[in-house]
MIMINU-224552 format. One record per residue: z, y, x of N, C-alpha, C in turn. Coordinates in steps of 0.02 Angstrom, whole numbers, plus 32768, in hexadecimal, padded with zeros to 4 digits. Layout:
N
ZYXZYXZYX
...
This chain:
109
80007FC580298000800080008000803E802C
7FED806980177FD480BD803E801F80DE8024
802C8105805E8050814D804F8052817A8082
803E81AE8054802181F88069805A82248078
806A822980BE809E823980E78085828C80F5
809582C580E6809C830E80F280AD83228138
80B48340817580E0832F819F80E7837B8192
8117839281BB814A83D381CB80FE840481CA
80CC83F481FA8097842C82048059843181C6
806D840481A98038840981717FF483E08160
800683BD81A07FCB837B81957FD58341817A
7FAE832781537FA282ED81267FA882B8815B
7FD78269815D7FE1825181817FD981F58156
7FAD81D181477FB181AD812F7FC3816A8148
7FF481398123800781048150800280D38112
7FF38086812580068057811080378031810F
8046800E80E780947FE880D880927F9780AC
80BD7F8780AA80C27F53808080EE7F54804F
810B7F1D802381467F387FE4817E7F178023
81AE7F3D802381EB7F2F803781F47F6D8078
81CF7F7A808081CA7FA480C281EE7FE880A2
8216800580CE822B803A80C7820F807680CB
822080AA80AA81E780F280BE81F881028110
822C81008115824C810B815C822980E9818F
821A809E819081F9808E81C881B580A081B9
819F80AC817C814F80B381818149810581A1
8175812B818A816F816A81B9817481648203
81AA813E820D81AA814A8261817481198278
815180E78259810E80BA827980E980EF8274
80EE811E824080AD8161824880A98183826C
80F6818C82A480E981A982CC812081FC82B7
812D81F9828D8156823382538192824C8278
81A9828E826981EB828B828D822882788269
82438233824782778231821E829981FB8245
82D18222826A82F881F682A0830E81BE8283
833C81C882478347818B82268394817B8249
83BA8198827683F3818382AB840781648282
84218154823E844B8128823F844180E5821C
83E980E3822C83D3809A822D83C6808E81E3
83D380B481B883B8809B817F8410809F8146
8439809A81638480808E8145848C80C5812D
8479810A81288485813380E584DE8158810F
84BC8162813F8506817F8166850381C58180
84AB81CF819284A082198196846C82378164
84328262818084098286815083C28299817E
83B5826881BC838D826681E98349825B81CB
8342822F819483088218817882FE82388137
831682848131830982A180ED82B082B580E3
827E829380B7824E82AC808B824882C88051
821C82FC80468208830E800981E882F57FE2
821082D87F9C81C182AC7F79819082D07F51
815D82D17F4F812482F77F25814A82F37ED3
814C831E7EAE8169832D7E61815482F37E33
810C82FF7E4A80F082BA7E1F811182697E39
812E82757E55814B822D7E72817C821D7E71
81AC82507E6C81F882487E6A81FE82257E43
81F682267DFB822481FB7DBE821381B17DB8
81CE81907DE981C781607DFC81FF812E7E1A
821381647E3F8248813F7E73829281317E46
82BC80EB7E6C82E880E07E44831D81347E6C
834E811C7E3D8378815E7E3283A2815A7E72
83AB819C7EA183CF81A07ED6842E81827EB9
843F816C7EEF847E81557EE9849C81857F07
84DB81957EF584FE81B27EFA852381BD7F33
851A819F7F65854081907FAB84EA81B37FDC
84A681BA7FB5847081CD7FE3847B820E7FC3
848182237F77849582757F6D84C982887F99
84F2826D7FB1853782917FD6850882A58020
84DB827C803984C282718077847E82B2807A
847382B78035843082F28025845E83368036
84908337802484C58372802084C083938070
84B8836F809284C1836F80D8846F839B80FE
844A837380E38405838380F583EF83C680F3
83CC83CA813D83A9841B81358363841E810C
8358846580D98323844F80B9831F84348074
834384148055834B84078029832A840E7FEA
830D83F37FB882F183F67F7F82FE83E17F53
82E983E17F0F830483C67EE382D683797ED9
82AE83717F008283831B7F01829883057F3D
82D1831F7F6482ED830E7FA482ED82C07FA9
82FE829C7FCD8300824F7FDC830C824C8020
83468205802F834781F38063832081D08068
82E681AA808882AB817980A582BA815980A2
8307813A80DC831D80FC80E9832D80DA8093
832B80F68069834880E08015830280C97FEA
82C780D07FFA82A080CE7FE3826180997FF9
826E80647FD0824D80357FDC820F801D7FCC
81D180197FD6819A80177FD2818B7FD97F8E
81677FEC7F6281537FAC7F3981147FCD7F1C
80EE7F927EF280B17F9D7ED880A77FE27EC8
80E67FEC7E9C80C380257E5E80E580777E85
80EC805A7ED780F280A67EFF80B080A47F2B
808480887F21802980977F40801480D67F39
802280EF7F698000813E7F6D803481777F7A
806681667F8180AF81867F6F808C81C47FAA
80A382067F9080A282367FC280EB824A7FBF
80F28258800C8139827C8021811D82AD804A
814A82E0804D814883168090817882FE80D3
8175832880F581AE8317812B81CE83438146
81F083788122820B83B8812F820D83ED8167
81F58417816C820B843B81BE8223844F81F1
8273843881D282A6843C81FB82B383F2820D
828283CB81F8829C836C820F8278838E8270
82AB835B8281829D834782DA829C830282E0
827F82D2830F82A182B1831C82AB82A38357
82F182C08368830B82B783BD82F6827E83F6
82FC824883DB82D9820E83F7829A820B8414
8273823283FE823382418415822D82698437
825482A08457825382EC8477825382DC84B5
């Protein structure tokens, strides 16, 4: 399945995936800056994306322990999402996210 990755500068960044795959690793296989430090466990706000409006209500409903973790995030929106939470399946084919402008990812510097 395709998803249409935004990056910080404004270029269209398209990657492939499978169902189970996380947005998180399909960003950083893209090459994206979403550090992700704490591996996926919902402990920081390294892997914050923007989801396109039309896409948000697709997605199942943020949990409440990744809203506490959005709170944190620079940038912030109201289609905010942590990556590492968002799991790839059929009926997310095409999913567009952004990747905010204040994301870094240190690891790569």
């Amino acid at each position: 399945m395709q998803v249409i990755f935004i990056s910080p500068k404004g270029e269209k960044v398209e990657a492939q995936g499978a169902a189970g795959d996380t947005l998180l690793s399909l960003g950083q296989n893209a090459g994206l800056p979403l550090e992700g430090t704490c591996e996926g466990q919902m402990a920081c706000s390294t892997c914050h994306v923007i989801v396109a409006a039309d896409w948000f209500d697709r997605l199942p409903e943020a949990s409440e322990e990744e809203e506490d973790m959005l709170d944190l995030a620079a940038g912030v929106q109201r289609t905010s999402r942590l990556s590492c939470q968002i799991e790839l399946t059929d009926a997310l084919d095409g999913l567009v996210v952004s990747v905010p402008a204040e994301s870094h990812d240190m690891q790569r510097m």
